[in-house]
N, C-alpha and C positions, 0 to 999 in steps of 0.2 A: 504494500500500500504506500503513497506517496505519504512523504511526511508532513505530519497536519498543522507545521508552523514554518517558518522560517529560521525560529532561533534551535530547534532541532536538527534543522537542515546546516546550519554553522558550526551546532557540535560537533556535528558528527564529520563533516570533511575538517572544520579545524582537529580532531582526534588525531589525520592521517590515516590518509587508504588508500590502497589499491584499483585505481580505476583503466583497467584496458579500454583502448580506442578497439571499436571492434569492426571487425574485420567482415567481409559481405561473402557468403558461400557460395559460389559460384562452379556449376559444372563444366566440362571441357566448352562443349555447345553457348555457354555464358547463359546458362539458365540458372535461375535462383532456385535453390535447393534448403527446404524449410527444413527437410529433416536434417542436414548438416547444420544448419544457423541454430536452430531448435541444442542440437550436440553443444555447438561452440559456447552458446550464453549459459548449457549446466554445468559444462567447464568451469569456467566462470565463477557461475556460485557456488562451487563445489571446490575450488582455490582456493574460495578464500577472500576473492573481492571483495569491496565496498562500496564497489556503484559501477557503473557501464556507462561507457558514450557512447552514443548510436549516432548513426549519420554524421560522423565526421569525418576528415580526409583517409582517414584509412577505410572507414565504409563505402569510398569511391561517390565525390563529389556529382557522379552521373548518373546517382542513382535518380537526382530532380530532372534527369532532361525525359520530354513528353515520349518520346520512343522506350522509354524503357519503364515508366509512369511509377517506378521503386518506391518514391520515398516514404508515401505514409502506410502500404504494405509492410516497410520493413519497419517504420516506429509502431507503427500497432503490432505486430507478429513479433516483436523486441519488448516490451512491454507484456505484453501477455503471458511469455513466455516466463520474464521473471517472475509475476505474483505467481503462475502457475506452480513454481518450482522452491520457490525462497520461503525461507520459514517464514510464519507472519508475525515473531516476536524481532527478527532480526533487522537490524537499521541494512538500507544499501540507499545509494544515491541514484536515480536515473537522472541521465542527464542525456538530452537531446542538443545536435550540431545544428548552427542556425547560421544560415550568412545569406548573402544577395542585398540588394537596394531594398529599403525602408516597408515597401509595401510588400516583397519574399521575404522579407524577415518576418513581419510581424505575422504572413502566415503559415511559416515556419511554427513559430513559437506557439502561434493559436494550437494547432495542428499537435505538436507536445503538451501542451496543457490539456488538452481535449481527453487524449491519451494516457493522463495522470502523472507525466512526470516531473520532477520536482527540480528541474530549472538546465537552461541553456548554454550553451556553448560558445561564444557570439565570437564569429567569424566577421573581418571587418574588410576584407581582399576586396567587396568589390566595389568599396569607396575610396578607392586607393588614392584620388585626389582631392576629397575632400579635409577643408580646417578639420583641426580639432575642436571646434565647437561645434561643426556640422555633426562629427563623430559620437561625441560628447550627448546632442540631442537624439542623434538617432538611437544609440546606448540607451539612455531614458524610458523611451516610445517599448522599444523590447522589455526593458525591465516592468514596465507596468504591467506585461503579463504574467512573467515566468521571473523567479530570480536570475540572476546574472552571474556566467560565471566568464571572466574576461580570457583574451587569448590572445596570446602576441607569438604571432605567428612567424616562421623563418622565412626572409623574404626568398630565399630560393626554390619556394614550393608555395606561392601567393603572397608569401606578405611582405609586409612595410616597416619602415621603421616608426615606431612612436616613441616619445622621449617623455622625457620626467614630467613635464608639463602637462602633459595628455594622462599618465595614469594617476597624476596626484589629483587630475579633474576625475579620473572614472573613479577613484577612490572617494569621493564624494556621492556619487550616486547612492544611496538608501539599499536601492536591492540586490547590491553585491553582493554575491555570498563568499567566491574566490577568483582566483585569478591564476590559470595554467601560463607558465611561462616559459616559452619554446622560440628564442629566435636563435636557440643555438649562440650564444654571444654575449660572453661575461659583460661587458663593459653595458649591455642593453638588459642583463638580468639585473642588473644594481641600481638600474635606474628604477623599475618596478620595485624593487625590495624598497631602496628609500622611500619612495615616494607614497607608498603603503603604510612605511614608520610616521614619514611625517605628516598625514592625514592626522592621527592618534586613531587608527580604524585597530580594535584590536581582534575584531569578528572577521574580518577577511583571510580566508586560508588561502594559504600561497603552496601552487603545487606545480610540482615542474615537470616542465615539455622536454626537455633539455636531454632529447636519448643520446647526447652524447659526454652528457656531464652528471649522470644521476645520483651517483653515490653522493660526490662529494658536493652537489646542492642538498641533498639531505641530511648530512654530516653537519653543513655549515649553519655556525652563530652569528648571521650577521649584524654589523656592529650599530643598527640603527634602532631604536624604538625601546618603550620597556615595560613589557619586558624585549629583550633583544627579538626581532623580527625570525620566526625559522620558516624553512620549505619542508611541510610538514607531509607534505604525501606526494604522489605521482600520478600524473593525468597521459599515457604514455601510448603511444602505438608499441614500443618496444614489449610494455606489459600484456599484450594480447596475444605473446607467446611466456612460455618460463613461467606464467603466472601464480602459479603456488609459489613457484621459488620467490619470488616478489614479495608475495606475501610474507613470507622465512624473512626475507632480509630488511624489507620494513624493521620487523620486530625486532633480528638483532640489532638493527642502529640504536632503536630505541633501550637498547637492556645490554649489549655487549661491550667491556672493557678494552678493543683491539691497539694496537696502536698505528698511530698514523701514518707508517711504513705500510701496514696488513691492511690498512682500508683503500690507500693510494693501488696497493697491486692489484683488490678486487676491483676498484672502479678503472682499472685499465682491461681485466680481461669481456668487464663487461660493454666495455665502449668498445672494444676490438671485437667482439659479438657484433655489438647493434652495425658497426663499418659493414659487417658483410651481408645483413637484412638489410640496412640503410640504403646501401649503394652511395657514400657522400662521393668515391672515386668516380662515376658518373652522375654528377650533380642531384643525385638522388632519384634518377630515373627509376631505378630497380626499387625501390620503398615499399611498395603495395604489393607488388610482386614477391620478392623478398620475403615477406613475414606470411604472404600466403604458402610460398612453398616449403615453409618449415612448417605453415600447419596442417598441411596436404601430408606431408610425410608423416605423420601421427596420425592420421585420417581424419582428421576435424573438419576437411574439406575435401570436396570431393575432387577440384581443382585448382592449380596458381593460377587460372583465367582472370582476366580483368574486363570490366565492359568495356573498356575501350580495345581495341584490337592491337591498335600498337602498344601498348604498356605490357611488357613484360620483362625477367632481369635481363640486367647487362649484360652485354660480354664477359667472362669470369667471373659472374656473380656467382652462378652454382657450383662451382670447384673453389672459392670463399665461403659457401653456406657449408657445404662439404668437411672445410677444415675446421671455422670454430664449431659446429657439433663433435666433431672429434676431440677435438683441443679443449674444448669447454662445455663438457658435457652436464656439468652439475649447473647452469643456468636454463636447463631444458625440462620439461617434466614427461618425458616420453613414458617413464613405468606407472607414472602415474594415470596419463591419457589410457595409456596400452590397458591396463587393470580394469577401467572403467568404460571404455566408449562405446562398448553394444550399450550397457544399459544406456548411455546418454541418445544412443542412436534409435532404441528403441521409444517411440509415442508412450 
């Protein structure tokens, strides 16, 4: 069930959690396959999550164009699926991807609300020339629907830069709940983290996009606000594979004494992971692709197909996917898919 407040909906992503960007099940044919998607989201809740994005760029941004007419098939069949399956004492977050100009957003967001989940994703790509007060308003218009949860998106994959001025205005907005921060780009994460401290917002969780920096944004005290500002969970396409282990590692950050030598060397075996589902060696071409065929090889999916026809991996992306599964086998959870996935595949 959605959660029947707002300041519910702040505990519980301020607590930190687990949320996979999730991924669209698609057959060779690029046919949607409900009993795969059906499998993938009881993965899901069965890892260990604490909430789902649906429709976001890993769910393949084409699922709104009219030939393919995806999108509220797959948030109602995404939704459903969870209350289906999720205990009804357990907190989880849905959270629906929302972007386009002012009038697709808002029925975006209707379209989520309708469907009971409990706040948005807000994709800002395709105001890529508008002020920040233009942004700033149209943020607004969305939030009166759904809560907000911000996204500063990598511009090598749609987005922009926004700077400190732009998020200390969205850090104003009332129905912020958090804010996923993903432009890949220290010097563009700190402008958010400050600008967060110096609102005095202490209800905004801050969760990071950053699959190339994960650990050690969730490691890090940074030095602003007080109590000191932390990045307390993960809003990650990376997370929509490994995902129990995610779950694992959450909690050791939270409770393990390592030192800072043993956290440096996991968050490099785990960025030298996300490099070869990434594809950052071809500008991120291979991304969708990538995390589909690691979950194709677990059978969570029935194919790496993407709806666009040209999208598929790189050049030596699959002899890279090949080596970190070798080399880094404990960020995967194949015995745990392997153990479970008739039942998940069986209605």
């Amino acid at each position: 069930m959605p959660f029947d407040s707002p300041s519910r909906l702040r505990r519980h992503l301020g607590a930190g959690q687990v949320i996979p960007a999730m991924p669209l099940a698609l057959d060779a044919e690029r046919r949607w396959s409900q009993r795969h998607q059906r499998a993938l989201i009881r993965y899901y809740l069965e890892a260990g999550a604490g909430g789902l994005a649906v429709a976001v760029h890993t769910t393949q941004f084409e699922i709104r164009a009219p030939r393919h007419g995806l999108l509220e098939p797959v948030v109602r069949f995404s939704a459903e699926t969870v209350r289906r399956h999720l205990p009804e004492d357990r907190p989880f977050a849905l959270i629906a991807g929302v972007c386009g100009q002012t009038a697709q957003a808002i029925g975006e967001a209707t379209l989520a609300h309708d469907h009971g989940y409990d706040a948005v994703l807000l994709s800002l790509s395709a105001l890529g020339g508008a002020s920040d007060g233009e942004l700033i308003d149209h943020c607004r218009r969305i939030g009166e629907i759904l809560p907000l949860v911000g996204f500063y998106l990598q511009p090598a994959i749609g987005g922009r830069r926004y700077g400190y001025d732009f998020w200390r205005a969205f850090a104003e907005i009332e129905s912020v709940v958090a804010i996923k921060i993903a432009p890949f780009d220290r010097y563009a994460t700190l402008d958010v983290v400050r600008a967060v401290a110096a609102s005095g917002r202490t209800d905004i969780a801050l969760y990071t996009g950053n699959d190339d920096h994960i650990i050690a944004d969730l490691l890090t005290p940074f030095p602003w606000g007080d109590p000191p500002c932390r990045i307390t969970g993960g809003l990650l396409g990376q997370w929509s594979v490994g995902t129990r282990r995610a779950v694992a590692l959450l909690e050791s950050i939270r409770t393990e004494d390592r030192s800072a030598a043993d956290w440096s060397a996991l968050d490099a075996t785990l960025t030298d992971v996300n490099a070869a589902l990434f594809d950052p060696a071809h500008r991120f071409a291979g991304c969708i692709a990538g995390i589909q065929e690691v979950l194709r090889r677990d059978g969570l999916v029935p194919s790496r197909a993407c709806l666009d026809p040209d999208e598929d991996l790189s050049p030596g992306q699959s002899a890279e996917i090949d080596r970190v599964l070798s080399a880094h086998p404990d960020w995967f959870d194949h015995d745990f898919i392997a153990d479970n996935l008739a039942r998940w595949l069986a209605d």
